[in-house]
Backbone atoms as SQL, in Angstrom:
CREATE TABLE atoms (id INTEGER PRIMARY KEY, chain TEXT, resi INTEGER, resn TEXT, atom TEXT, x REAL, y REAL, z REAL);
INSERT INTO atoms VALUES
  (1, 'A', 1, 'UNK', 'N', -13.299, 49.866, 38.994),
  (2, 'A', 1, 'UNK', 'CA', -13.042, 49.705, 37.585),
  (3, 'A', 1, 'UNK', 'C', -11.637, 49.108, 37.455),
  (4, 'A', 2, 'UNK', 'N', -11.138, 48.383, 36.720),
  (5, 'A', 2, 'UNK', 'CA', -10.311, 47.405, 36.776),
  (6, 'A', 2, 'UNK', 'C', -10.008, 47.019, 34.986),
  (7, 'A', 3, 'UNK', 'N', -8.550, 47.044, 34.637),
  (8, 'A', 3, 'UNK', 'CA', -8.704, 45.928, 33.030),
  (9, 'A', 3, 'UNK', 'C', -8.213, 44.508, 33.289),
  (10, 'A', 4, 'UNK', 'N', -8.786, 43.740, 32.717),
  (11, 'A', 4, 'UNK', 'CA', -8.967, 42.598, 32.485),
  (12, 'A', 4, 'UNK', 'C', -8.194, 42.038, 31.352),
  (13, 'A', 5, 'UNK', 'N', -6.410, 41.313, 31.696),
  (14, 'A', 5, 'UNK', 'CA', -6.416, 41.120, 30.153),
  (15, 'A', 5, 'UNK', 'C', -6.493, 39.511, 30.388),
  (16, 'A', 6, 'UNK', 'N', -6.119, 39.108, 28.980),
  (17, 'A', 6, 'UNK', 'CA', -6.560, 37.506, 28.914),
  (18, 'A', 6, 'UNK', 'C', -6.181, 37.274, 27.260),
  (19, 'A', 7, 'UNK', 'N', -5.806, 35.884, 26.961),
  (20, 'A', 7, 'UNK', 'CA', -5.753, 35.139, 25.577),
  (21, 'A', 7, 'UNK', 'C', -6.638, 34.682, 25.003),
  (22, 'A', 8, 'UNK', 'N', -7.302, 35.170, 23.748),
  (23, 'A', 8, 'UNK', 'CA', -8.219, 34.465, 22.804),
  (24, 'A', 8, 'UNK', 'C', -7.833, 33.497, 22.614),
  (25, 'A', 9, 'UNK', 'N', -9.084, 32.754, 21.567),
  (26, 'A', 9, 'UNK', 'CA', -8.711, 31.662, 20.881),
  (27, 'A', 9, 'UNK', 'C', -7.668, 31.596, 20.115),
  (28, 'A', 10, 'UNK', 'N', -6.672, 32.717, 19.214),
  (29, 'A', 10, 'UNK', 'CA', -6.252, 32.670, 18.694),
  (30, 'A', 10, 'UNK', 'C', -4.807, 32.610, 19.794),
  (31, 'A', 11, 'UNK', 'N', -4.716, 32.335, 20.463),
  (32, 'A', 11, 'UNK', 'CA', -3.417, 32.591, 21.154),
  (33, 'A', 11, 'UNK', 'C', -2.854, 34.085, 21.459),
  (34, 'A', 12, 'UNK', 'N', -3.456, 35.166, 21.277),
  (35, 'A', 12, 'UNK', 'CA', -3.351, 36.913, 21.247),
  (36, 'A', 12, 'UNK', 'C', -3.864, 37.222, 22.419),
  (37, 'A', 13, 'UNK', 'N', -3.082, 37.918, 23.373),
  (38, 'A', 13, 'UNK', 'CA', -3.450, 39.039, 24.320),
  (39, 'A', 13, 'UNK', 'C', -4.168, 40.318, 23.902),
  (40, 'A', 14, 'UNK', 'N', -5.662, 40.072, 24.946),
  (41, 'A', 14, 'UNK', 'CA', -6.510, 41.208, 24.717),
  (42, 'A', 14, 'UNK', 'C', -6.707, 41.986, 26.128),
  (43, 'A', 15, 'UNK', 'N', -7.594, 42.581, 26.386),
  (44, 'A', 15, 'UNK', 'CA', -7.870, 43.633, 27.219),
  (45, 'A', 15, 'UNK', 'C', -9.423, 43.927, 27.660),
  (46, 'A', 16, 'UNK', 'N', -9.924, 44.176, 28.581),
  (47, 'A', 16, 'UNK', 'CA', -11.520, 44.549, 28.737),
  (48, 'A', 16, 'UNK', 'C', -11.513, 44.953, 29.836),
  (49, 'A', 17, 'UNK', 'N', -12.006, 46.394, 29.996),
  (50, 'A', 17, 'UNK', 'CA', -12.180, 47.501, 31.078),
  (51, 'A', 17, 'UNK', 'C', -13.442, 47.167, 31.588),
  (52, 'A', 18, 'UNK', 'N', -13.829, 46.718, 32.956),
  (53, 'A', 18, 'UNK', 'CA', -14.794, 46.573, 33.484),
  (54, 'A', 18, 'UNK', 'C', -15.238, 47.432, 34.485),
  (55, 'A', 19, 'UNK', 'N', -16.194, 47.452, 34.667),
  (56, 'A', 19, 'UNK', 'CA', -16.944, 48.335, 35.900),
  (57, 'A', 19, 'UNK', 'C', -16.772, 47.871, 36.882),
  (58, 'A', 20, 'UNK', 'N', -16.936, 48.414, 37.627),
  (59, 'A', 20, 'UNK', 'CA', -16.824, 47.796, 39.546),
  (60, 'A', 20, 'UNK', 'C', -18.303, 46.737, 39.729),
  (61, 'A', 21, 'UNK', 'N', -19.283, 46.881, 38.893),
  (62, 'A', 21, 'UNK', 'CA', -19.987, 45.678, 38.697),
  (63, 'A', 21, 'UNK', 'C', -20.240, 44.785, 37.222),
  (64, 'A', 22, 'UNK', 'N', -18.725, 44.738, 36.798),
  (65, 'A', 22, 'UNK', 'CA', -18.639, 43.454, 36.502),
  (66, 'A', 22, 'UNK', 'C', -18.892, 43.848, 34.770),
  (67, 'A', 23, 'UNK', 'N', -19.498, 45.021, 34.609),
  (68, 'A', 23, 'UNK', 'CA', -19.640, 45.155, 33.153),
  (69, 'A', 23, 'UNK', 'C', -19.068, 45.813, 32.699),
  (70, 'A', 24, 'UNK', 'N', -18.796, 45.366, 30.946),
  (71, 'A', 24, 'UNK', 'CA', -17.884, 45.881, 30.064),
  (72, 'A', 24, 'UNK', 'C', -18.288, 47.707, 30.041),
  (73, 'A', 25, 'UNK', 'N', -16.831, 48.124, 29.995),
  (74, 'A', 25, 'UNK', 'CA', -16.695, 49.467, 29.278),
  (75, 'A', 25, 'UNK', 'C', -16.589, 49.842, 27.853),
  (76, 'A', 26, 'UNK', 'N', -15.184, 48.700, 28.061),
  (77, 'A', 26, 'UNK', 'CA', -14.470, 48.985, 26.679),
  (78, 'A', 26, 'UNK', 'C', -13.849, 47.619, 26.377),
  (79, 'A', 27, 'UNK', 'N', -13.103, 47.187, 25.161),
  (80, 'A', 27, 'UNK', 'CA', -12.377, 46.381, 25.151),
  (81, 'A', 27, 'UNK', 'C', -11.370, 46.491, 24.038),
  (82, 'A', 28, 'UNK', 'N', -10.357, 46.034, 23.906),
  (83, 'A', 28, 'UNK', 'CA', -9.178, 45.882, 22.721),
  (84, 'A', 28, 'UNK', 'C', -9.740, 45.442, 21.791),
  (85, 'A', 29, 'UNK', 'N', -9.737, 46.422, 20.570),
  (86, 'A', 29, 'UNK', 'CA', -9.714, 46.255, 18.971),
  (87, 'A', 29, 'UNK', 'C', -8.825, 45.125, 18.216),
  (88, 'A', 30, 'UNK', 'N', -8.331, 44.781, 18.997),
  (89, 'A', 30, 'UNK', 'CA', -7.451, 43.649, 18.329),
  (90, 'A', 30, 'UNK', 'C', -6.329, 42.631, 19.519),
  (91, 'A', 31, 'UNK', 'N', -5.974, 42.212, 18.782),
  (92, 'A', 31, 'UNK', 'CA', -5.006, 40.809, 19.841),
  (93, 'A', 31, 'UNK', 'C', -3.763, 41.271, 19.629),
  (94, 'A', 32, 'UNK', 'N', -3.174, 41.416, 21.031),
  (95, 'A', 32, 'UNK', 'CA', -1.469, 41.378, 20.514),
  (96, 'A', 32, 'UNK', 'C', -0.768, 40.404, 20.840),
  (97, 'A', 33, 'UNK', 'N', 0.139, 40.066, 20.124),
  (98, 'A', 33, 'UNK', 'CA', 1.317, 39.041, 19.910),
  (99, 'A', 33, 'UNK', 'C', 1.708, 38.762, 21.313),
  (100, 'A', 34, 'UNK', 'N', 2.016, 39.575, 22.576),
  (101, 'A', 34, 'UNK', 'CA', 2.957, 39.602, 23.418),
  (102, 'A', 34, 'UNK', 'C', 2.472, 40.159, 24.502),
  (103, 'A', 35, 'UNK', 'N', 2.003, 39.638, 25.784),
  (104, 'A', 35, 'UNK', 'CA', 1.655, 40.651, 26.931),
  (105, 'A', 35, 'UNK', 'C', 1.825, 42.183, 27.018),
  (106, 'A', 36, 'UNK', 'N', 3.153, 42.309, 27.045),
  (107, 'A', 36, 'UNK', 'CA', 4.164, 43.545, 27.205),
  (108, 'A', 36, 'UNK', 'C', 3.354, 44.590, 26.131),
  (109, 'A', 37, 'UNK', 'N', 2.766, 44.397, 24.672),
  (110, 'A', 37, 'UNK', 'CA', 2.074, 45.235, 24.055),
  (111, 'A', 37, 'UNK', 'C', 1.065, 45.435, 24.365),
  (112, 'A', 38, 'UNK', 'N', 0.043, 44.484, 25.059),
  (113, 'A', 38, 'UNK', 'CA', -0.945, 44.480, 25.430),
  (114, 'A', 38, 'UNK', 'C', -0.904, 45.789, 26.816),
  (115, 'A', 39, 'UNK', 'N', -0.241, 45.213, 27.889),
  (116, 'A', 39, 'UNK', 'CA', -0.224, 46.146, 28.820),
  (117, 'A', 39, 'UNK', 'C', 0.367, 47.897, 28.175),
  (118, 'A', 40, 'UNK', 'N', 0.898, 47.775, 27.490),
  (119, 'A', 40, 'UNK', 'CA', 1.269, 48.959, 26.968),
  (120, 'A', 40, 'UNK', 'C', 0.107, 50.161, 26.614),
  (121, 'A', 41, 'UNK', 'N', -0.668, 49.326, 25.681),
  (122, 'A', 41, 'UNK', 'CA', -1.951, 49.576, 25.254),
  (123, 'A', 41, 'UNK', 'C', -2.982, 50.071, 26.547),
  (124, 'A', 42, 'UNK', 'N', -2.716, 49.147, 27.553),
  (125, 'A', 42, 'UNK', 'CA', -3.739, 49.601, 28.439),
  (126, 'A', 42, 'UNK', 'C', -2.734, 50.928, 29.024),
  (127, 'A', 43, 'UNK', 'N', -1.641, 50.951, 29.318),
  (128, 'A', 43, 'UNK', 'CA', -0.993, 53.064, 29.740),
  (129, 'A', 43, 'UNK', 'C', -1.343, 53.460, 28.478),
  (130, 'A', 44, 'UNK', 'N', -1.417, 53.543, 27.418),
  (131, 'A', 44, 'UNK', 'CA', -2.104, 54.489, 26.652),
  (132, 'A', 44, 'UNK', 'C', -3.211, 54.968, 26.859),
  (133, 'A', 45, 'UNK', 'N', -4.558, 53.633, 27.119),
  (134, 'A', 45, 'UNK', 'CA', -5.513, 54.370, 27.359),
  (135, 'A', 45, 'UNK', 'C', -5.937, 54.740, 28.674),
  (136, 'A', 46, 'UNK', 'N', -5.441, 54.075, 30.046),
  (137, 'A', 46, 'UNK', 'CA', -5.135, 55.405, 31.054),
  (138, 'A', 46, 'UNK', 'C', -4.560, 56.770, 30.860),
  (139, 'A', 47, 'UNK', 'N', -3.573, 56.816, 30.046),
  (140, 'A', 47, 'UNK', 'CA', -2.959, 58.221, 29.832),
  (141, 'A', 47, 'UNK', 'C', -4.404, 59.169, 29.222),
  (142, 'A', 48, 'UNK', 'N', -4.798, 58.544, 28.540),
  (143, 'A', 48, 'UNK', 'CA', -6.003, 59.188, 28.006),
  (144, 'A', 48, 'UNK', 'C', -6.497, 60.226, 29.581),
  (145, 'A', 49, 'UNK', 'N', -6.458, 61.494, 28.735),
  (146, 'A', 49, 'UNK', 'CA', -7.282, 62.588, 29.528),
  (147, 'A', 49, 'UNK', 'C', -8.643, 63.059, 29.690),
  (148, 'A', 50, 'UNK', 'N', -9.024, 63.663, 30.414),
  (149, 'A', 50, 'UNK', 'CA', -10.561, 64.384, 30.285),
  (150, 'A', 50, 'UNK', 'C', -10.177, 65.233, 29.367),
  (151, 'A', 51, 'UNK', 'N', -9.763, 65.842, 28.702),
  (152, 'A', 51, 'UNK', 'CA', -9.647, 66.991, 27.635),
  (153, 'A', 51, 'UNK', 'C', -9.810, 66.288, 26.597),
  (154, 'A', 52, 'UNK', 'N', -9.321, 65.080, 26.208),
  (155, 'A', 52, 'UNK', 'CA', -9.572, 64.639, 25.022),
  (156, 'A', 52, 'UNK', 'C', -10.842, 64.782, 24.777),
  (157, 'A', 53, 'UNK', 'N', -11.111, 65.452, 23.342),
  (158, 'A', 53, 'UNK', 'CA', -12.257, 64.933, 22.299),
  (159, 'A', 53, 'UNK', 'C', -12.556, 63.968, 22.186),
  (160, 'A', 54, 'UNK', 'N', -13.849, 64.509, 21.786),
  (161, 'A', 54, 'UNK', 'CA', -14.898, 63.616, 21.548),
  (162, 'A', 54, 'UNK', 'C', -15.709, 64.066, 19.983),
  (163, 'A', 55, 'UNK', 'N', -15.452, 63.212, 19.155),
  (164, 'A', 55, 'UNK', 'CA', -15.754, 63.891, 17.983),
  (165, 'A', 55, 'UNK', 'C', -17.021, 62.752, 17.207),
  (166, 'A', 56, 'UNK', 'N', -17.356, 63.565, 16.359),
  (167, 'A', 56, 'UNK', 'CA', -18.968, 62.485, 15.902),
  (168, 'A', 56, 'UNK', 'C', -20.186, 63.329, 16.214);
């Protein structure tokens, strides 16, 4: 499992968590301005724990 970041069309750094075969997990809700936020974004959601909720 691996993230994947990369630039849209719009010129914005995004993000996409892939599987060890190749398919999506997850991906960034939005584009950021600047690598550095982007990668940021992805230690947030590594920091993410097994304890976190799950709500719904």
């Amino acid at each position: 499992m691996y993230f994947q970041i990369y630039r849209d069309t719009r010129d914005e750094w995004r993000w996409t968590l892939l599987a060890g075969n190749m398919r999506k997990i997850a991906e960034s809700g939005e584009g950021y301005h600047n690598r550095a936020d982007c990668l940021a974004v992805i230690e947030l959601v590594k920091s993410t724990d097994r304890d976190t909720p799950v709500r719904g």
